[in-house]
C-alpha positions as CSV (number, residue, x, y, z in Angstrom):
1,X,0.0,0.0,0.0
2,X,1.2,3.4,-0.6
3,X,2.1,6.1,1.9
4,X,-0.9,7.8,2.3
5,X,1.0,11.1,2.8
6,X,2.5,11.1,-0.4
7,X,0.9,11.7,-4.0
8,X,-2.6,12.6,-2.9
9,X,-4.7,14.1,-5.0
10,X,-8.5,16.5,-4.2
11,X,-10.6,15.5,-6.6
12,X,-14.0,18.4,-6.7
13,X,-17.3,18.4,-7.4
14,X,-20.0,21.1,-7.3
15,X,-23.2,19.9,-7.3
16,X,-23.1,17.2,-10.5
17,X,-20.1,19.0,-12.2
18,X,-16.5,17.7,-11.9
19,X,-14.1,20.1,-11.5
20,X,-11.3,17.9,-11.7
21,X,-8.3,16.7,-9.4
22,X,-6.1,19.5,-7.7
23,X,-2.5,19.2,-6.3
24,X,-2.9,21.6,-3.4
25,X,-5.9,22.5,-0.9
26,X,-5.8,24.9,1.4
27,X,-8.5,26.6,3.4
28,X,-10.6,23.3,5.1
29,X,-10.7,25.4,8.2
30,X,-13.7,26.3,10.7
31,X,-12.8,28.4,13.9
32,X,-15.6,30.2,16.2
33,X,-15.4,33.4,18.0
34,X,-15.0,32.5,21.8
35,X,-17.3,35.1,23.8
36,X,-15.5,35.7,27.8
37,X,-18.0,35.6,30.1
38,X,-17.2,36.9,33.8
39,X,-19.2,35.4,36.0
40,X,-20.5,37.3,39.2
41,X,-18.9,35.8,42.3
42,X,-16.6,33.1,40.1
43,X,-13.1,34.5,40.4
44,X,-11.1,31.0,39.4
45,X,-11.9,31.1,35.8
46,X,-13.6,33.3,33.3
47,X,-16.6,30.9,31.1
48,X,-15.5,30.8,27.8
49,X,-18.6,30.5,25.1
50,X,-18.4,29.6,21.6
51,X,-20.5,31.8,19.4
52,X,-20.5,32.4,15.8
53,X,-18.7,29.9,13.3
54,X,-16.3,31.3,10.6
55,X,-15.2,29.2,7.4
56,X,-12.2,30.2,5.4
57,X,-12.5,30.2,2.0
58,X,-10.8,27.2,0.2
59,X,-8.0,27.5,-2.4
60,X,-7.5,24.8,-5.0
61,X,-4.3,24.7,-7.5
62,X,-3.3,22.6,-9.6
63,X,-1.5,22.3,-13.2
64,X,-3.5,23.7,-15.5
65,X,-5.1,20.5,-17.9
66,X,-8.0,19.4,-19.9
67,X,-10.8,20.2,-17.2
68,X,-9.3,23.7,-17.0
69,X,-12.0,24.9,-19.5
70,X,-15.0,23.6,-17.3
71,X,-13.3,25.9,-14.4
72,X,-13.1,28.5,-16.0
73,X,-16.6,28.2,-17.9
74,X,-18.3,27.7,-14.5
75,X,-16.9,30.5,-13.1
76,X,-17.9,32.5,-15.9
77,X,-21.4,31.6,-15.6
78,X,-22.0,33.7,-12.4
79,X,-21.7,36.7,-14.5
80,X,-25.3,35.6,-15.5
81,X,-26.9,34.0,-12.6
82,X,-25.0,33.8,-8.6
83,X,-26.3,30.2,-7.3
84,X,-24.7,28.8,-4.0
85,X,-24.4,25.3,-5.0
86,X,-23.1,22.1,-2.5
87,X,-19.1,20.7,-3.5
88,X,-17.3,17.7,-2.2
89,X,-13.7,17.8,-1.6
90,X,-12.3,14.2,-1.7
91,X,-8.8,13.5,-0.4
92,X,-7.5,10.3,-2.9
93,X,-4.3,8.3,-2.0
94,X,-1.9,7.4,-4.9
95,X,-3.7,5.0,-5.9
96,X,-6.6,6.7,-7.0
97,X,-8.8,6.0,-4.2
98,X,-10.5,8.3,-1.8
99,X,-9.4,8.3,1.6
100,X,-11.6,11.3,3.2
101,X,-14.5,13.6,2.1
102,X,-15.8,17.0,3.0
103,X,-19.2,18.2,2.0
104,X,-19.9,21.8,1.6
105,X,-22.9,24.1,1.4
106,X,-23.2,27.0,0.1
107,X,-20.5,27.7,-2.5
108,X,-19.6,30.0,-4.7
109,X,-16.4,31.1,-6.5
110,X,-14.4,34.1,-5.8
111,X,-11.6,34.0,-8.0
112,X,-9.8,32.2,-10.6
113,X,-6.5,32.5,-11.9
114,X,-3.6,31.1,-14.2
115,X,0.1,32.2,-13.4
116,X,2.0,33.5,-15.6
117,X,2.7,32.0,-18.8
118,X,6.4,32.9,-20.5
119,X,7.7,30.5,-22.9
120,X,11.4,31.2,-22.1
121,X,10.6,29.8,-18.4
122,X,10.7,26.0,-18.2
123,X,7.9,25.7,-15.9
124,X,4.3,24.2,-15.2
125,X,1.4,27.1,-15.5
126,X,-1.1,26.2,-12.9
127,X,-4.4,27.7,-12.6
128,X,-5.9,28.4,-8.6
129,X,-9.8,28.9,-7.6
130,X,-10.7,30.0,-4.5
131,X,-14.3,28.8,-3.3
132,X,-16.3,30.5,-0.5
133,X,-18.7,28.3,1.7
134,X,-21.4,28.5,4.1
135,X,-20.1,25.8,6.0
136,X,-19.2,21.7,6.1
137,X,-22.1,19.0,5.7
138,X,-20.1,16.2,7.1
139,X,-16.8,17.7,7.8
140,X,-13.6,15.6,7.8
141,X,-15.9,11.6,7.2
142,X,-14.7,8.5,5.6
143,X,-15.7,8.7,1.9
144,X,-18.8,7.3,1.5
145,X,-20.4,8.0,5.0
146,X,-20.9,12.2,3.6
C-alpha cells in the first residue's frame, strides 16, 4: 500500500459538475469566536462560550489541464446568474482512491486565476480557484459516509 501522505490528489465536485483533481488544498478550516463571560462571584476562571462559526474560503491549484476549461466556464457563468451550490472535496491516496470527504454548502467562486505563462521559463502554468462556503455538511468523514 502506498504512503498515504505522499501523492494525494483533491478531486472536486460542485453539485453534478467535476471540476477535476487539484494538487494543493488549502483553506478546510472552521474556527468560532469564543465570547469571555465573567461570571458574578466566580473569580477561578472566566466561562468561555463559543459563538459564531467562521469558514475560510478554500484554495484549490493545480497544473493547468484538460478540465481547465469547465473551471473557467463555471466561473464565468455567475456573470449571468449567482447560485450557491453544495461541493465535495475528496482526499485520494496514490492510488486513486478516496481516503476522506468534506461536503460543503453553500458555494460560490471568488476568483480564478492562471500564473503567468512565459515560454522562455521552463515551468508548469497552474491555474488556482478559490471557493467561499457556508459551511461543512459532514466535515472531515470516511468517503462514502458524507
Amino acid at each position: 500500500m502506498a504512503d498515504p501522505g505522499q501523492s494525494n490528489r483533491f478531486k472536486v465536485m460542485i453539485d453534478s459538475l467535476p471540476l477535476g483533481t487539484f494538487s494543493k488544498c488549502e483553506g478546510l478550516k472552521a474556527t468560532y469566536d469564543i465570547k469571555s463571560y465573567e461570571e458574578g462571584g466566580e473569580n477561578g476562571y472566566v466561562h468561555q462560550l463559543p459563538g459564531r462559526v467562521k469558514y475560510e474560503n478554500i484554495t484549490l491549484t493545480r497544473p493547468i489541464d484538460g478540465q481547465s476549461k469547465e473551471v473557467a466556464a463555471w466561473f464565468a457563468s455567475f456573470r449571468v446568474a449567482v447560485r450557491r451550490a453544495n461541493a465535495s472535496i475528496t482526499v485520494m491516496d496514490a492510488a486513486g482512491e478516496g481516503i476522506m470527504d468534506w461536503a460543503l454548502s453553500g458555494v460560490v467562486p471568488v476568483s480564478w486565476s492562471a500564473g503567468a505563462v512565459d515560454v522562455g521559463a521552463n515551468s508548469v502554468v497552474t491555474e488556482t480557484l478559490v471557493l467561499s462556503h457556508e459551511g461543512f455538511l459532514g466535515a472531515g468523514t470516511a468517503v462514502g459516509n458524507v
